[in-house]
N, C-alpha and C positions, 0 to 999 in steps of 0.2 A: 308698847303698842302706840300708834302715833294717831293723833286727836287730827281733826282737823277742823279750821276756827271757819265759821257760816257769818257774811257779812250781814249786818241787818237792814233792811230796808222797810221804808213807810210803805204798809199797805194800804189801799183804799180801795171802795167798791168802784163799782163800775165795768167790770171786765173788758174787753174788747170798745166801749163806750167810755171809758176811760178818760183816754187821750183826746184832747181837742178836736171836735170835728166831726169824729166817726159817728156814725147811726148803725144799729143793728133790729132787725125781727126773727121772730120764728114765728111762723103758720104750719097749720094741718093742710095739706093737700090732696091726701085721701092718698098719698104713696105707700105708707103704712096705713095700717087698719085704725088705729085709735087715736096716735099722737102727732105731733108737730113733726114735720119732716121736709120743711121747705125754710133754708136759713140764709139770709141777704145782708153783709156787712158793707157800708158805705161810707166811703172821704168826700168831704163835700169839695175836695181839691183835688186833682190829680199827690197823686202818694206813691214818692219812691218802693218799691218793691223787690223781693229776693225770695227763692223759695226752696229746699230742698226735698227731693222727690225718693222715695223708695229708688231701690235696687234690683229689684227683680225684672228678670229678662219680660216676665207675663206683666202687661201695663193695661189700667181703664185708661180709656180715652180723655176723661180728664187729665193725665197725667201728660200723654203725648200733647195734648192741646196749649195746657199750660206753660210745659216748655216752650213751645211755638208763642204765646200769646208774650213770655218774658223777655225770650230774643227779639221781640218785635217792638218791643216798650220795654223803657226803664223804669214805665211807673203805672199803676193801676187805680182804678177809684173803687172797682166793685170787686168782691167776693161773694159767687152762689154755690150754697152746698144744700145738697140734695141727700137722704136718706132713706133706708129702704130699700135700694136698687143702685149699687155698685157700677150699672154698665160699663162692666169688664166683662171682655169674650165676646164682644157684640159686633167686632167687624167695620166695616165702612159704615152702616147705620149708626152703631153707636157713635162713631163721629161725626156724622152728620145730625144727630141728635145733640151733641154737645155743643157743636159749634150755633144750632138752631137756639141752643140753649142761650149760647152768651148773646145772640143777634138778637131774644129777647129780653133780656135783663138790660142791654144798651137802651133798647127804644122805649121803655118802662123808665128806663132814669134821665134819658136825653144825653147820654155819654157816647163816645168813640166805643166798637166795640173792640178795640186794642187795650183798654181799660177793664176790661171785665176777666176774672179770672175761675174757672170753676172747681168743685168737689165733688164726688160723691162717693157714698158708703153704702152698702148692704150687700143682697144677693149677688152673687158674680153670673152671670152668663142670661141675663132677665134684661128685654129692650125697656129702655124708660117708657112710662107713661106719657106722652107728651103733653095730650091735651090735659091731664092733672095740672104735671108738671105746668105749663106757661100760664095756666091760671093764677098756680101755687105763685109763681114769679110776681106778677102781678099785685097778687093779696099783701106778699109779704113788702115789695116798696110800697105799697099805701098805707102801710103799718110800720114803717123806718121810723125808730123814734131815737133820744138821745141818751134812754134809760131802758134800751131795746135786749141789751147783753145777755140777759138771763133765758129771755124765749131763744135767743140763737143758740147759746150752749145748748140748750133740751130739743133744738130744732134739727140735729147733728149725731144728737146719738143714738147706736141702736141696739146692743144689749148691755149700753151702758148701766147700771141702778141707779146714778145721780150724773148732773152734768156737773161740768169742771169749767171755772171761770177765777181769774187771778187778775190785782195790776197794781202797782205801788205806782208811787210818785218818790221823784229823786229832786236834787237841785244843782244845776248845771250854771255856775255862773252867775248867781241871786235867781236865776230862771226855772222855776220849776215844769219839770219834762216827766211826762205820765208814760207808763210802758203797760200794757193790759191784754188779755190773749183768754181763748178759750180752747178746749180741747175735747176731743171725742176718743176714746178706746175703751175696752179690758179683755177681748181675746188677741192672738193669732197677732201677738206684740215680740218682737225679740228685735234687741239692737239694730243698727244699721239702715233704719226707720222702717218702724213695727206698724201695725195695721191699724194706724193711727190718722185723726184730721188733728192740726193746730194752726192757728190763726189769730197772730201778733199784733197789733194795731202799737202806735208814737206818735205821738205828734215832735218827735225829737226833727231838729235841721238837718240832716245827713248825706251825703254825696250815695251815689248809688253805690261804687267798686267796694267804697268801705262798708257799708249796710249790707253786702252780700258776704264779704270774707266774714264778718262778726257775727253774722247768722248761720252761716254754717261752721263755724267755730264753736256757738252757743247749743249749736246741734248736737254735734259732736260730744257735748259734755254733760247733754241732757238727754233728748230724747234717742238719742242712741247709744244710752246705756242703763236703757230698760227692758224687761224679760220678762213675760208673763207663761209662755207656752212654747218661745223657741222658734212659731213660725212667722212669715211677713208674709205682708198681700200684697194685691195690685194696686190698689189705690191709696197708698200712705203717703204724706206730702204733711209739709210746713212753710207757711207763705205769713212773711211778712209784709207790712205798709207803712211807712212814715209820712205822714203828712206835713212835720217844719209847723204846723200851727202853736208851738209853743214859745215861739219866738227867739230860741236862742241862739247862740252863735252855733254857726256849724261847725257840727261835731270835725275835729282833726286828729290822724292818728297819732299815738304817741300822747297826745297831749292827757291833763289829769278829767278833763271832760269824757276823754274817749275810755277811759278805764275806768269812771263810775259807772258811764254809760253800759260800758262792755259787761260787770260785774251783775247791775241789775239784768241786763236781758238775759243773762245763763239764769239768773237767778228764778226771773219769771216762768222761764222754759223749764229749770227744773221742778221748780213748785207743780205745774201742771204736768212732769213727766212721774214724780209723786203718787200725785191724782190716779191719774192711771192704770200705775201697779196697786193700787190702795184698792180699785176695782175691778181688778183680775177679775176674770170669770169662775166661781168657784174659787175664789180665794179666803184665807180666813189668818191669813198673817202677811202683814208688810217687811220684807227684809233686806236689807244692806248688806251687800257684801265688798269689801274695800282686799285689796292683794294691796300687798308692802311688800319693798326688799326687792323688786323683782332688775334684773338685769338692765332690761328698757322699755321704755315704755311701753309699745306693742308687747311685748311679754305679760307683763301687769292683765292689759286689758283684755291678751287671750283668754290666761287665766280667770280673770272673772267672766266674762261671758262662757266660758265652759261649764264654769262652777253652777254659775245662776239658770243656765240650759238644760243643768243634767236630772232629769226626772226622779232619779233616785237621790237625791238632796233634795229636791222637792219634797219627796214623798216623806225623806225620811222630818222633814221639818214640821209637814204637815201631822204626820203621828207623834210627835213632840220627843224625838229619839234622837240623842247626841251620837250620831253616827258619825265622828268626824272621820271615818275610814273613807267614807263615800265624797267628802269634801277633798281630802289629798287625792283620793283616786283621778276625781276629774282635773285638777290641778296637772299629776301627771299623765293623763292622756290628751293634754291639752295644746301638744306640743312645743311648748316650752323648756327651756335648760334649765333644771336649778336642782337642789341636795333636798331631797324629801326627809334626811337627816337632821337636816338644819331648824327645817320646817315646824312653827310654832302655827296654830291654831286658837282662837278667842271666840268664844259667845258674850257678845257685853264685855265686860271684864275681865270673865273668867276662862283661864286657861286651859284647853279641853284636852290640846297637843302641845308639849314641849318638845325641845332638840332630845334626838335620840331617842324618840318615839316613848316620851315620858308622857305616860297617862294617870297620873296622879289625883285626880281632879274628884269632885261629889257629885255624885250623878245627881240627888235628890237638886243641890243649886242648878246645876245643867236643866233639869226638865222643868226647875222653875222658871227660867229665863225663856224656853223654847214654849210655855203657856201665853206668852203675853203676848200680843197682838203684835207688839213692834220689836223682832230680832235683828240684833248686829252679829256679824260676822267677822273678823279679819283674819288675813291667812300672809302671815310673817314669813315670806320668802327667804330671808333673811340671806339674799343673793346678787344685791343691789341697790340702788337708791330709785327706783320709781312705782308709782303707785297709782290705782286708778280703781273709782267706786262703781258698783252697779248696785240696780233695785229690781228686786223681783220679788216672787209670793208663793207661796206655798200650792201642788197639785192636789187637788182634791177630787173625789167622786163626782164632786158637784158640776165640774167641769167636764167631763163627759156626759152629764146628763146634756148640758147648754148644748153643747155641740154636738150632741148625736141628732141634737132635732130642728138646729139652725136653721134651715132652709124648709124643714115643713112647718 
């Protein structure tokens, strides 16, 4: 079974406040009924920028906006995210609400409003509030502070249980360069960017072309190869901001700067894509599942997004049942080539399936490993040389309780 070695990096607090420069708040705005729902992340400098956007044909208006607002600028100074109210399915208003939106977080900070870039999460098909909302804008830059990261993570989420904030410090050169992000999920998450907000902040030097390819690189290896439910929304995005306020030389690719650099921001992405599946909705185990062996890479990564999607692996992980029947099943309906002959199977350690559909194994170790909060999986193609990990969690009853009543 093949290990694979996790670089380490200096954590530090700070989240999104981190890195040189940035200010963040969370306010209540009264968009939700009790809590913070109004979040404002700010560079005191224009900050190179790059963002990956969900895939669904169905888009909020922040989504269409953002693109527009990226192709229009290479770099941004504001992020405003809004919770509560998705405004998705809203039409020409909701874009005319969003763009009102960014015209007032510019005139609140004294910015172009080419710099300002937006979010939001909740309800789909519900017009914002506005007069909340531009109050909310307001409250929250007179509350930008430079130890603001923790109201933003709680200002962002909305059936999250905790917010999620991460950032190490690296050294680039004798220069130390901070990388720090916050994130919001735990329903209606499945790869290819899940109904998810995340929100990067650097003060790293970096040209834009490269800051874009390496952030959707870092995506690609994070937050889109996690699985909570299988389904995506309309408003999932991740937007980075580099500011250079750390002073180092700018990042060049190829070079040994551009591959610590590159190593922490997966790193950071992954920690918070982690996060996430840790707070499925109704979840009550974190799980890893890693394919080996597999042909090519796309093959690998089929198969584990099938594995990590399929309900009845869910379920069956959730009742703590070494069903590894249900794990080769989705494997081969996954459309992939490879010898389910071949095919070895691992909880942790222990081998559940050998070649030859050798099931030799203890049930009582099997359902000790499937009690614990944190299961590994791997699934021995043994069909090739590539491989590729997802995270997902376990389905529960609890989960259709959350979601049967979401919206009331």
């Amino acid at each position: 079974m093949t290990m694979t070695k996790q670089q380490k990096f200096k954590q530090i607090d700070g989240g999104v406040c981190a890195p040189s420069g940035f200010f963040a708040s969370g306010v209540r705005a009264g968009i939700k009924k009790s809590k913070k729902d109004i979040t404002v992340i700010y560079s005191e400098v224009p900050a190179v920028s790059a963002g990956v956007f969900t895939q669904s044909v169905t888009v909020a208006a922040s989504i269409t906006l953002d693109r527009q607002q990226l192709k229009r600028s290479k770099t941004a100074q504001a992020i405003l995210v809004n919770s509560g109210n998705a405004n998705a399915c809203t039409g020409a208003r909701g874009m005319m609400n969003a763009k009102q939106s960014v015209a007032t977080v510019a005139s609140a900070l004294g910015i172009k409003e080419s710099q300002v870039l937006v979010a939001s999460t909740g309800v789909i098909g519900q017009f914002l509030p506005m007069d909340k909302l531009t109050l909310g804008i307001y409250d929250a830059v007179k509350h930008l502070r430079r130890d603001g990261s923790a109201d933003a993570a709680e200002g962002i989420c909305t059936t999250d249980t905790f917010p999620k904030e991460y950032a190490v410090e690296i050294d680039l050169g004798g220069v130390p360069v901070r990388i720090g992000g916050i994130a919001k999920g735990s329903g209606m998450i499945m790869p290819n960017m899940a109904t998810m907000l995340a929100f990067i902040t650097t003060d790293a030097k970096i040209a834009s072309p490269l800051l874009r390819s390496l952030f959707s690189e870092a995506n690609d290896l994070s937050f889109n190869r996690i699985t909570v439910d299988g389904d995506t929304s309309t408003n999932d995005l991740s937007i980075i901001l580099a500011n250079g306020q750390a002073g180092n030389a700018e990042i060049k690719e190829g070079t040994a700067a551009y591959r610590k650099f590159s190593e922490a921001l997966q790193h950071v992405l992954t920690v918070l894509s982690k996060m996430i599946v840790r707070d499925g909705e109704g979840a009550t185990k974190f799980v890893e599942v890693t394919v080996n062996g597999a042909k090519t890479k796309q093959d690998a990564e089929l198969a584990g997004r099938t594995i990590c999607n399929s309900p009845l692996v869910k379920t069956a992980i959730h009742g703590e049942d070494a069903n590894w029947g249900r794990i080769l099943a989705a494997a081969g309906r996954s459309g992939i080539s490879f010898n389910p002959d071949k095919t070895e199977i691992y909880f942790d350690d222990l081998r559940i399936l050998g070649k030859n559909y050798d099931i030799s194994f203890s049930e009582e170790k099997a359902k000790k490993i499937l009690q614990q909060k944190d299961v590994t999986i791997t699934v021995e193609l043994n069909s090739g040389k590539h491989s590729a990990t997802f995270w997902t969690c376990d389905l529960s009853a609890e989960y259709v309780r959350i979601n049967g009543s979401y919206r009331s």
